[in-house]
TIMARNU-256172 format. One record per residue (C-alpha): x, y, z; chain; residue in one letter; residue number from 1. Coordinates in Angstrom, 2 decimals. Layout:
<vexlos>
[vexlo [X,Y,Z],"A","A",NUM]
...
</vexlos>
This chain:
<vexlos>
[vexlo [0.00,0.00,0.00],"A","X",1]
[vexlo [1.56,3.48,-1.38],"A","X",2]
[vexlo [1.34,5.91,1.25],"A","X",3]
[vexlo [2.57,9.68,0.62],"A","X",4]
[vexlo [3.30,12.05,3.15],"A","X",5]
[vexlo [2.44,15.76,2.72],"A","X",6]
[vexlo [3.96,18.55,5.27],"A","X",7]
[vexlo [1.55,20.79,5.94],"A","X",8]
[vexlo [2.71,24.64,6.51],"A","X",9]
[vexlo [-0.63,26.30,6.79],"A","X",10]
[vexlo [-2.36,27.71,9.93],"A","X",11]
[vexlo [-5.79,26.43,8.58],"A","X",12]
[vexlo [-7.85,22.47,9.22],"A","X",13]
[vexlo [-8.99,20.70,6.47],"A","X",14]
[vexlo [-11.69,19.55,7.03],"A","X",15]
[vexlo [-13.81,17.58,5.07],"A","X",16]
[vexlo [-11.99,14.75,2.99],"A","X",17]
[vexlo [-12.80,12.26,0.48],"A","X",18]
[vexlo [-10.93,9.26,0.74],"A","X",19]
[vexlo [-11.31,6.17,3.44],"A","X",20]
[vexlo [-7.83,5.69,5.42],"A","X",21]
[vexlo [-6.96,9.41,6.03],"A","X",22]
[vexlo [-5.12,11.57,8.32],"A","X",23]
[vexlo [-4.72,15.42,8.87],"A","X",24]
[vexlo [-3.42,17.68,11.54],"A","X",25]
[vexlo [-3.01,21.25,11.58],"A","X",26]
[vexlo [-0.37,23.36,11.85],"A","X",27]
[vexlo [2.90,21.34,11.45],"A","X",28]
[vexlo [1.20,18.16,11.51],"A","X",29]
[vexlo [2.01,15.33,8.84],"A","X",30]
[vexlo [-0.94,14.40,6.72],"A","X",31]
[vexlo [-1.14,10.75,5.17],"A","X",32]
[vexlo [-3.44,10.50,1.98],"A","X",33]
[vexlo [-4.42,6.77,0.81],"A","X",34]
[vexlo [-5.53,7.19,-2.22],"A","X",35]
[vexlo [-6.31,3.06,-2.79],"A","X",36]
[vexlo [-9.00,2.87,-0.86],"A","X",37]
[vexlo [-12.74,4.01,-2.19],"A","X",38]
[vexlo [-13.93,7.38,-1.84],"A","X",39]
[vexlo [-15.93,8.46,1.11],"A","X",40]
[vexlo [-16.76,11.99,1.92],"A","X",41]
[vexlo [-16.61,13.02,5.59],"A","X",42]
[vexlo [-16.30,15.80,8.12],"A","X",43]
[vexlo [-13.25,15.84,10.45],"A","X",44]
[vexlo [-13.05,15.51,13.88],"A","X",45]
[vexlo [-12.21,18.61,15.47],"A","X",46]
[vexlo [-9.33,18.85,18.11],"A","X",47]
[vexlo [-9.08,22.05,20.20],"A","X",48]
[vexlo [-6.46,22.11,22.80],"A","X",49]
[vexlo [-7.18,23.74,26.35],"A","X",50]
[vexlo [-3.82,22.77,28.07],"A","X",51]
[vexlo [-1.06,22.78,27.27],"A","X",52]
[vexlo [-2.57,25.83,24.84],"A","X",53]
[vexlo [0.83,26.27,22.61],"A","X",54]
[vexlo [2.22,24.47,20.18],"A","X",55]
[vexlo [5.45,24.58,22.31],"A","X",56]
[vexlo [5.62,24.35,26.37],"A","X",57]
[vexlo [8.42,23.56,28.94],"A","X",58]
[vexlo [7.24,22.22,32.70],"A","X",59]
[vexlo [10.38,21.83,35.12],"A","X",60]
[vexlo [8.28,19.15,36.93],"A","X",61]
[vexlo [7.48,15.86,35.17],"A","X",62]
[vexlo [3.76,15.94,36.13],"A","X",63]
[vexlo [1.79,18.09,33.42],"A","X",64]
[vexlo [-1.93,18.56,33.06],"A","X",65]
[vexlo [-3.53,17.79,29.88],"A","X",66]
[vexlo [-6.80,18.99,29.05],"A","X",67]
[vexlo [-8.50,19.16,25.46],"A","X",68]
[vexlo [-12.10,19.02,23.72],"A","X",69]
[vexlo [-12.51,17.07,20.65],"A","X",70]
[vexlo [-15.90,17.48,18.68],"A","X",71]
[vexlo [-17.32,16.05,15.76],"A","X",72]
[vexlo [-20.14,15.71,13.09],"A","X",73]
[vexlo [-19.75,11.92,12.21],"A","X",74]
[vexlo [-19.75,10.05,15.25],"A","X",75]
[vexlo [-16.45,9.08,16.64],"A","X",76]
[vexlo [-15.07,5.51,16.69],"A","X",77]
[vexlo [-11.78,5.76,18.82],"A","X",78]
[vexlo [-9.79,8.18,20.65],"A","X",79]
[vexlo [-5.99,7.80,21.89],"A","X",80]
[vexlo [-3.52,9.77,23.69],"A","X",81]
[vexlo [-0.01,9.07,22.85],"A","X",82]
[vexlo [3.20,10.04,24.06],"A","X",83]
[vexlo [6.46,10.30,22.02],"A","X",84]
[vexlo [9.67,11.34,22.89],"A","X",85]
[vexlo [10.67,12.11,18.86],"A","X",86]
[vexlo [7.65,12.68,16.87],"A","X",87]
[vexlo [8.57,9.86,14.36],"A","X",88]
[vexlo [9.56,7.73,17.03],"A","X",89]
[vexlo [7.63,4.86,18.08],"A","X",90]
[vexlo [5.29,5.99,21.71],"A","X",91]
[vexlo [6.56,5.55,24.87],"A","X",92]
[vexlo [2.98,5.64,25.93],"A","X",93]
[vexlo [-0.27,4.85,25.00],"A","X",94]
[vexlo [-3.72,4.92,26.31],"A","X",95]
[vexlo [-7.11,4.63,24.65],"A","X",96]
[vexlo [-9.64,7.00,25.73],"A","X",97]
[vexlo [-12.77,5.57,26.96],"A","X",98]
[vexlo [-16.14,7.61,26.13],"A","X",99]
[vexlo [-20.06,7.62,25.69],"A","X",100]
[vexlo [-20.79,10.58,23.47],"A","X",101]
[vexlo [-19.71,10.25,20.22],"A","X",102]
[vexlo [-19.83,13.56,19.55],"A","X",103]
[vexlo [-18.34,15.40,22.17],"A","X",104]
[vexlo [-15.56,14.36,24.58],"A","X",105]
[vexlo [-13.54,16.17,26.70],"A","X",106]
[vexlo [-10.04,14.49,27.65],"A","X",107]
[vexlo [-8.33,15.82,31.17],"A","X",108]
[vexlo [-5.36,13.86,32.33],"A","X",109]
[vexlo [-2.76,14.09,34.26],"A","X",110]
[vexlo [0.57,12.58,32.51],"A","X",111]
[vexlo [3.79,11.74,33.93],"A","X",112]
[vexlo [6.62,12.82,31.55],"A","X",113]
[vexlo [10.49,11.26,30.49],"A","X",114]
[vexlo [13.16,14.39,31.04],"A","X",115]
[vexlo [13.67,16.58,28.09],"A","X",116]
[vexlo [11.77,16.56,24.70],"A","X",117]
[vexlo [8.71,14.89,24.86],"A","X",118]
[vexlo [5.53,15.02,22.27],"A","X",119]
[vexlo [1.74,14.36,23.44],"A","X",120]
[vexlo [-0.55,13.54,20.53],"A","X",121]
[vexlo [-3.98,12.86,20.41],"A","X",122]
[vexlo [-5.03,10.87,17.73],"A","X",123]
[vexlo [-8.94,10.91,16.82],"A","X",124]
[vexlo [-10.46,8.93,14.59],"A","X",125]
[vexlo [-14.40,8.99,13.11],"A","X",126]
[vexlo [-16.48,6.12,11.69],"A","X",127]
[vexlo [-16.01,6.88,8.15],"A","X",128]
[vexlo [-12.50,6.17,8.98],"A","X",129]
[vexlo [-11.88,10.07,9.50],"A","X",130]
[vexlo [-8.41,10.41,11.31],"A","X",131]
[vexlo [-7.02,13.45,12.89],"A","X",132]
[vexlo [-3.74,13.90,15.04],"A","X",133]
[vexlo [-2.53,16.87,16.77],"A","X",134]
[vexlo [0.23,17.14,19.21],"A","X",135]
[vexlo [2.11,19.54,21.91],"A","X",136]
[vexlo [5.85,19.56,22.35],"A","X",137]
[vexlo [6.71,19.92,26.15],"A","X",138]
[vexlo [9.65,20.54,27.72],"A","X",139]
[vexlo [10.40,18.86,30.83],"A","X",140]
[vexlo [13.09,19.27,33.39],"A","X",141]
[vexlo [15.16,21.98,34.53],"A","X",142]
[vexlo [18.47,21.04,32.76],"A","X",143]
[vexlo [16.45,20.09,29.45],"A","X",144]
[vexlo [14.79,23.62,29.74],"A","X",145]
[vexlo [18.31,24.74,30.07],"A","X",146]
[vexlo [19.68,23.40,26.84],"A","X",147]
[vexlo [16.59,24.60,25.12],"A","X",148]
[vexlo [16.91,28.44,26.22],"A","X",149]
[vexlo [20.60,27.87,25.22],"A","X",150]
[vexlo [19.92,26.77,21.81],"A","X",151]
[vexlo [15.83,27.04,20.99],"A","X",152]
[vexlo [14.82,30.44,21.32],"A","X",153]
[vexlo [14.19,33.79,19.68],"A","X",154]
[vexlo [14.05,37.52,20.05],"A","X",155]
[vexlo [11.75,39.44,17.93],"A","X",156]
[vexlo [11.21,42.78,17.50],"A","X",157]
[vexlo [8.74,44.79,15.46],"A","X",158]
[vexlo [9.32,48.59,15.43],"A","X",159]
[vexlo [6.27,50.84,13.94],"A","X",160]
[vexlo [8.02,54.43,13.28],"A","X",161]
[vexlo [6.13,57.35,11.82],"A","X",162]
[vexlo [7.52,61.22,11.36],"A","X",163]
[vexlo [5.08,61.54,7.77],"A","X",164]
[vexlo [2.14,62.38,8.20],"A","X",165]
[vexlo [-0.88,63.55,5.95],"A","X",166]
[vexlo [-2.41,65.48,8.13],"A","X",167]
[vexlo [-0.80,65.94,11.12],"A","X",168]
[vexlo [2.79,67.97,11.56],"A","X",169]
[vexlo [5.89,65.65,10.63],"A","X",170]
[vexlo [8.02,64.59,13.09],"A","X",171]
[vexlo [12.10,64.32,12.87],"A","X",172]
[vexlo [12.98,62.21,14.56],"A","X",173]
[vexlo [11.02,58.50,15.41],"A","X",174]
[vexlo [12.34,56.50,12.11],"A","X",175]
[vexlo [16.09,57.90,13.19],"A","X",176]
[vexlo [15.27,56.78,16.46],"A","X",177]
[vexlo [14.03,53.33,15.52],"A","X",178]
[vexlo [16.89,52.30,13.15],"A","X",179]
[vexlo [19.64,52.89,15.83],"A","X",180]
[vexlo [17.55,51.02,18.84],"A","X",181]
[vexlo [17.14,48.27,15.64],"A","X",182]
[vexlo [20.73,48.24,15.31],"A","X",183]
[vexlo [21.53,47.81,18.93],"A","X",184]
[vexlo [18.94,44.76,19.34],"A","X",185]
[vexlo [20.26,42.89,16.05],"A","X",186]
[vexlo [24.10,43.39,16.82],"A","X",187]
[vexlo [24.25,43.32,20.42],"A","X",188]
[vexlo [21.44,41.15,21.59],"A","X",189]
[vexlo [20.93,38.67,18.36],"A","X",190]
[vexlo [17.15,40.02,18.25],"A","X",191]
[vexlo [15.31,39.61,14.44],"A","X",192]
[vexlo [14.16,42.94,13.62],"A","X",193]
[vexlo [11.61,44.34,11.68],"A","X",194]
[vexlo [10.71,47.97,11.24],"A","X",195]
[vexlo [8.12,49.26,9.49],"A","X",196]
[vexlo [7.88,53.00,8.69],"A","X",197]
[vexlo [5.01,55.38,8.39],"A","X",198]
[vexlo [2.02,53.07,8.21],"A","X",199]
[vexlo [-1.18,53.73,8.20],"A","X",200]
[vexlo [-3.87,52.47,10.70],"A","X",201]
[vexlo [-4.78,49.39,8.55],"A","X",202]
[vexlo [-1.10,48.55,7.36],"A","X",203]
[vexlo [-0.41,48.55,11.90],"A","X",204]
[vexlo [-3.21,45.50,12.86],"A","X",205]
[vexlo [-2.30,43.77,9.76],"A","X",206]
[vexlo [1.11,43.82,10.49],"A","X",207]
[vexlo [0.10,42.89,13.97],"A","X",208]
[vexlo [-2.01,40.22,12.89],"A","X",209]
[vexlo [1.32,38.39,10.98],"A","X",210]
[vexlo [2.87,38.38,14.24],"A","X",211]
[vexlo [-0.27,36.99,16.21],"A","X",212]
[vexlo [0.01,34.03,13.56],"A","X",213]
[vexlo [3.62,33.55,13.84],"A","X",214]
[vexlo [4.82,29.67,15.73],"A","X",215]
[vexlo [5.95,30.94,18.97],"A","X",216]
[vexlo [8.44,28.71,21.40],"A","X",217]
[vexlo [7.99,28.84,25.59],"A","X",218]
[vexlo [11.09,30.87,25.78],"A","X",219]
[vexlo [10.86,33.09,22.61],"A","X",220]
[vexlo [10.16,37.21,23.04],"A","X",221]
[vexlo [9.05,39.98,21.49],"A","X",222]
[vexlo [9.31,43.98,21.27],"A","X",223]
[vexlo [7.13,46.36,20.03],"A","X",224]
[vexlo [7.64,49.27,19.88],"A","X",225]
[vexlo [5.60,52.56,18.50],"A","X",226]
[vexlo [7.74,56.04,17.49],"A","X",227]
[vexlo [5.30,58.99,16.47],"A","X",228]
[vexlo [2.87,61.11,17.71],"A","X",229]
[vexlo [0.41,60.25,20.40],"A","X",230]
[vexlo [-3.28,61.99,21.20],"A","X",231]
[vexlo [-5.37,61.77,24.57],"A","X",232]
[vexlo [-9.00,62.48,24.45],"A","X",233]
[vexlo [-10.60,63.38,27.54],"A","X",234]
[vexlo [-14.18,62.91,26.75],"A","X",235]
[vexlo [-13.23,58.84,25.83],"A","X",236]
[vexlo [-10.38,58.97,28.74],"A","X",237]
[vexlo [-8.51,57.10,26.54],"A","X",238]
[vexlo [-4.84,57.48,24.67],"A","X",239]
[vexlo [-4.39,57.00,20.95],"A","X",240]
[vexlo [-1.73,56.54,18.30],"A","X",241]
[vexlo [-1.65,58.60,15.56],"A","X",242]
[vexlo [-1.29,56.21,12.25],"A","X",243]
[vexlo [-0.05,58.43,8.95],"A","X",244]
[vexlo [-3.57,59.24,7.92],"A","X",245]
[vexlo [-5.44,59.78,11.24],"A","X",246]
[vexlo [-7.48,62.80,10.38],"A","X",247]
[vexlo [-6.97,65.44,12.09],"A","X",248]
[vexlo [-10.73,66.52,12.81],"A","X",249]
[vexlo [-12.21,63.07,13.73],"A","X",250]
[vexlo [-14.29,63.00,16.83],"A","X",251]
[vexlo [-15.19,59.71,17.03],"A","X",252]
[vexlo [-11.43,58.42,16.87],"A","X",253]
[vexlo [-12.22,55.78,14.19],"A","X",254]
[vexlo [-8.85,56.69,11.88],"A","X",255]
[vexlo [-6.30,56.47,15.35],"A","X",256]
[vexlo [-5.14,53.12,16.80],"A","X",257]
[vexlo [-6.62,53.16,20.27],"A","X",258]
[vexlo [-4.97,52.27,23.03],"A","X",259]
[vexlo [-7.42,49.57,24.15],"A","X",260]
[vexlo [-7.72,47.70,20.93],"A","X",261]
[vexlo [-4.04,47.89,20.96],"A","X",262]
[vexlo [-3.41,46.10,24.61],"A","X",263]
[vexlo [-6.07,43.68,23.03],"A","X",264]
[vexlo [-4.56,42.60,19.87],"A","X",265]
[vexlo [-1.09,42.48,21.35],"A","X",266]
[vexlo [-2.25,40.54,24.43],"A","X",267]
[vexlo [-3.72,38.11,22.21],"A","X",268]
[vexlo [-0.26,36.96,20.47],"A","X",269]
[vexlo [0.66,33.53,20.99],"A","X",270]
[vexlo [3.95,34.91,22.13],"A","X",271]
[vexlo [4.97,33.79,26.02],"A","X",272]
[vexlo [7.02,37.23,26.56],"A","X",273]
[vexlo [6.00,40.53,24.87],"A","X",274]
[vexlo [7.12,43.79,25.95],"A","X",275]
[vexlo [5.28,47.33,24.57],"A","X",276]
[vexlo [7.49,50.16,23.91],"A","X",277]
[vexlo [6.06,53.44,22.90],"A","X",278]
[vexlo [7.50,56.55,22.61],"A","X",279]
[vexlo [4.32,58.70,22.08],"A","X",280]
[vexlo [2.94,61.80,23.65],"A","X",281]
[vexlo [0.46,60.68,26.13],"A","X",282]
[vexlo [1.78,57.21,25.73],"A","X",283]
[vexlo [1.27,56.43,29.73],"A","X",284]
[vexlo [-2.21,56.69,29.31],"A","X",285]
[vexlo [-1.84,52.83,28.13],"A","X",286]
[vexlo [-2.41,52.53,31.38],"A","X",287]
[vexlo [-6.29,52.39,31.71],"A","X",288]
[vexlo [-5.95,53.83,35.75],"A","X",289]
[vexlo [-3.76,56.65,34.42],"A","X",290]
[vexlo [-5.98,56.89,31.57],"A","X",291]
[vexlo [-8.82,57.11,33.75],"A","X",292]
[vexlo [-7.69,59.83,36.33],"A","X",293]
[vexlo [-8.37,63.96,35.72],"A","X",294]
[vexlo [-6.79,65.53,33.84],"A","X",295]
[vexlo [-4.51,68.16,35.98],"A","X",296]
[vexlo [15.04,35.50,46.54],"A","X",297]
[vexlo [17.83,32.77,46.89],"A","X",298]
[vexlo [20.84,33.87,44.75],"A","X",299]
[vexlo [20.74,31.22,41.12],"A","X",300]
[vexlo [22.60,31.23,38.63],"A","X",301]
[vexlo [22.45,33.33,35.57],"A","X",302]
[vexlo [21.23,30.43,33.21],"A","X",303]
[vexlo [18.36,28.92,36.19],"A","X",304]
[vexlo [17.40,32.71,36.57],"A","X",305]
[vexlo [16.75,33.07,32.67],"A","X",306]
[vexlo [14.71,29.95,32.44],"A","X",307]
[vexlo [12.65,30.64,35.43],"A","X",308]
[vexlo [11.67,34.49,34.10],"A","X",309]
[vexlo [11.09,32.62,30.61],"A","X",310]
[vexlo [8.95,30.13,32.15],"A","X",311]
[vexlo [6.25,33.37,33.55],"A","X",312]
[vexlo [3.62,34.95,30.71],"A","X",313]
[vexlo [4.89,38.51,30.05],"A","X",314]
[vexlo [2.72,41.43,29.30],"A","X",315]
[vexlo [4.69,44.32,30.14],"A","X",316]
[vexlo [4.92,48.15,29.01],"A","X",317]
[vexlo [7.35,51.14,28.78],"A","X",318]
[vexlo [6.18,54.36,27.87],"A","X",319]
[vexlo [7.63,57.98,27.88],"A","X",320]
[vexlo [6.16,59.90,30.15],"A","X",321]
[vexlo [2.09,59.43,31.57],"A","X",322]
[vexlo [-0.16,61.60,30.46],"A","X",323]
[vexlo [1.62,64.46,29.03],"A","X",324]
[vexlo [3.13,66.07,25.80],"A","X",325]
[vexlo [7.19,64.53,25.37],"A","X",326]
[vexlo [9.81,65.89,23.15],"A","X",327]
[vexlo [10.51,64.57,19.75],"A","X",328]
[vexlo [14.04,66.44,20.07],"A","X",329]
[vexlo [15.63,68.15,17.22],"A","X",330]
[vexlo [16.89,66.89,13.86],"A","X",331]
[vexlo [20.03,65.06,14.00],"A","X",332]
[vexlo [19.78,63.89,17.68],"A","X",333]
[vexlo [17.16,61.18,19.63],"A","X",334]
[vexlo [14.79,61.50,21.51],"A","X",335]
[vexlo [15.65,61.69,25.58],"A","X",336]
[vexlo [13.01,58.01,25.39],"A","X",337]
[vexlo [15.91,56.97,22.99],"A","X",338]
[vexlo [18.69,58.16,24.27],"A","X",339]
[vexlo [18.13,56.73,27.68],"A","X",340]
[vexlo [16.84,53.71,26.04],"A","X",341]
[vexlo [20.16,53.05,23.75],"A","X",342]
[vexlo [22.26,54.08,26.86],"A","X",343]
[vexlo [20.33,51.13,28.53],"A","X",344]
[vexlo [20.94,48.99,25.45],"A","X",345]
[vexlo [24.58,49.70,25.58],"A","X",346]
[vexlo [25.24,48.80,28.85],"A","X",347]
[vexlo [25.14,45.34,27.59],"A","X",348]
[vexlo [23.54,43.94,30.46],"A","X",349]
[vexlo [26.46,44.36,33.27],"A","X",350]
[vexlo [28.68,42.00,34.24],"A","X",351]
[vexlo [26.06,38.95,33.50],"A","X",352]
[vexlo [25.19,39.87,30.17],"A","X",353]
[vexlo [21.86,40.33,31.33],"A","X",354]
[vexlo [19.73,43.61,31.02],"A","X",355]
[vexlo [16.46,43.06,32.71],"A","X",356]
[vexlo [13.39,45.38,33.19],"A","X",357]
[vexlo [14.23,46.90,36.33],"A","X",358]
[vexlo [17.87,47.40,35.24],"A","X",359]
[vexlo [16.29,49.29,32.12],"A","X",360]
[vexlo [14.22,51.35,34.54],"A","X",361]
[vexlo [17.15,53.01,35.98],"A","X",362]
[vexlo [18.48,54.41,33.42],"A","X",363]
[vexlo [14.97,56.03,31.76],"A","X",364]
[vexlo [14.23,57.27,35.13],"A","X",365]
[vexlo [17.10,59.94,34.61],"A","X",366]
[vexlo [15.07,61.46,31.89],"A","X",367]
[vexlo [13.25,64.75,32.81],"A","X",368]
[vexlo [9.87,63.35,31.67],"A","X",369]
[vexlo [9.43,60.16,33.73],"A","X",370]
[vexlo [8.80,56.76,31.72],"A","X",371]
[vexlo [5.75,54.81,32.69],"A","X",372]
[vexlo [6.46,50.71,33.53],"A","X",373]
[vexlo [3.74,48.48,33.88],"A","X",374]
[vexlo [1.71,45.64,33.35],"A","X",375]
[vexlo [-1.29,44.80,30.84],"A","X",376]
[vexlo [-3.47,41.74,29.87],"A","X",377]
[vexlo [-2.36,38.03,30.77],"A","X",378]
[vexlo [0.74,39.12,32.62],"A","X",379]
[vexlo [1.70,36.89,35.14],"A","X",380]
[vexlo [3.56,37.76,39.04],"A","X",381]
[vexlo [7.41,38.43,38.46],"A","X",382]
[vexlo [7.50,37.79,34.99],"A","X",383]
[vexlo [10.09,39.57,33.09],"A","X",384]
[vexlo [10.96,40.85,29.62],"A","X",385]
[vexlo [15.26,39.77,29.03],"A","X",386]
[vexlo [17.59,41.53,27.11],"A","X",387]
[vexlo [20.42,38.52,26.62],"A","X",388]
[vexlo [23.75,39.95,25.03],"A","X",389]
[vexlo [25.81,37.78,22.82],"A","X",390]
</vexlos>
């Protein structure tokens, strides 16, 4: 019996198939296609993942909840939960999942894990011979989460910069700005970079949504970072960003990039560790209790302390200045956000390498107009956003 493998490389399910022995997953998931066997048209099973919810997770204990809900139109014939430790690998582990409704079944286990790289797959299959498989990749182990932060990880960071406008004054200064904090990131701390320059409100949230679709790993992070002027309206009590063609009269706000839609959509990006950087008038009011006042340990080492900050959901921001008017500067020379910002950069971290949040903090709160830190959306207790020099 021919069999041939296809690698999938889309985000989307297929879902409705029409040949008997068949298998699909999404994502990076193999699918087999038999195409022997007679045809037979049939709906999918659907497998939606609760916990672990990425693609990619680390656990430094070897217990690990699983919890997912698989639906389906055509009744289902068998379930199984397997566990691998290399996806092509035969399973370490197998069970077969006892249920009633056909339908609908929810699986909740608890699994015990082998150190380092392990893969748990579920594996439905319907009575028209329907098969799906989906899987998570955990991490388990302190050492094995070691090696993985050593070699399996990334730094991103996108960098919207805007001094054109087409209604509003130009700036000089925010696209200068965000090609030397670029270079700094890229060259000293191995981050990928992408800047994107003078966009307008649509060309923002679909950039956005690109990086919202991006495969993430546990330990991977990413910047953003806004240069360009920044509105507050008092009757909303809410900060904007002014995109290239926000009109200038526009009462109801509808051509600026709000502040809340933009702690949404970022706070919704299947990135673990994302820190927002904007260096926008009024940019503190990100802050919705700014925004909404009136108007006038054991010592670790270096490599334990970077996998335990990596291993905490990170929503942070950094903002110049609350709610106030800040200084583009003049042609030729940064910001004071950037300055302070690039002398942070520079520092390479101190003697460790390391340039953490609060280490950042001390060298913006030199500048005359006070940055804002803080926290927005899923952010978890002492989670931290790393700056890791080469």
């Amino acid at each position: 019996m021919k069999m041939i493998q296809i690698v999938v490389a889309s985000i989307f399910v297929i879902t409705t198939v029409a040949s008997y022995a068949q298998v699909v997953g999404d994502r990076t998931n193999r699918v087999h296609l038999n195409f022997k066997e007679s045809g037979v048209n049939t709906t999918l099973p659907h497998i939606e993942w609760i916990t672990p919810r990425l693609e990619y997770s680390n656990s430094p204990a070897n217990r690990i909840d699983i919890d997912a809900q698989i639906t389906s139109a055509v009744p289902l014939k068998s379930l199984k939960l397997v566990v691998r430790q290399s996806i092509d690998l035969e399973p370490v582990a197998l069970k077969t999942i006892e249920f009633e409704n056909k339908l609908s079944v929810n699986i909740s286990q608890q699994l015990s894990l082998l150190n380092g790289q392990n893969y748990v797959e579920i594996i439905a299959e319907n009575e028209q011979g329907g098969i799906v498989k989906d899987y998570r990749s955990v991490i388990v182990g302190m050492d094995a989460m070691k090696d993985a932060l050593a070699i399996d990880r990334k730094d991103y960071a996108l960098l919207f910069a805007t001094d054109q406008y087409d209604y509003w004054t130009d700036l000089v200064n925010p696209i200068f700005d965000a090609k030397a904090i670029a270079s700094e990131l890229e060259q000293r701390y191995g981050f990928t970079v992408e800047i994107v320059e003078n966009a307008d409100q649509d060309a923002v949230f679909t950039k956005l949504k690109e990086y919202a679709l991006k495969n993430y790993k546990p330990q991977d992070q990413l910047l953003i970072f806004f240069a360009g002027h920044g509105q507050y309206d008092d009757t909303f009590g809410e900060g904007f960003v002014v995109a290239r063609n926000s009109l200038k009269n526009d009462p109801g706000k509808n051509s600026y990039i709000s502040h809340n839609r933009l702690r949404n959509n970022i706070n919704n990006i299947r990135c673990e560790h994302i820190l927002l950087s904007m260096d926008v008038c009024f940019g503190g009011t990100f802050d919705p209790v700014l925004a909404s006042s009136r108007s006038a340990a054991n010592e670790i080492d270096d490599l334990e302390f970077l996998v335990k900050k990596l291993a905490i959901k990170t929503r942070k921001y950094l903002t110049s200045g609350g709610k106030e008017y800040v200084s583009d500067g003049v042609p030729g020379k940064h910001s004071p956000f950037t300055v302070g910002f690039l002398e942070a950069l520079k520092s390479n971290g101190g003697e460790d390498r390391v340039l953490t949040l609060s280490e950042l903090k001390t060298f913006m709160e030199r500048l005359r107009t006070t940055p804002r830190f803080g926290k927005f959306g899923d952010d978890q207790d002492e989670s931290d956003f790393i700056f890791i020099a080469k």
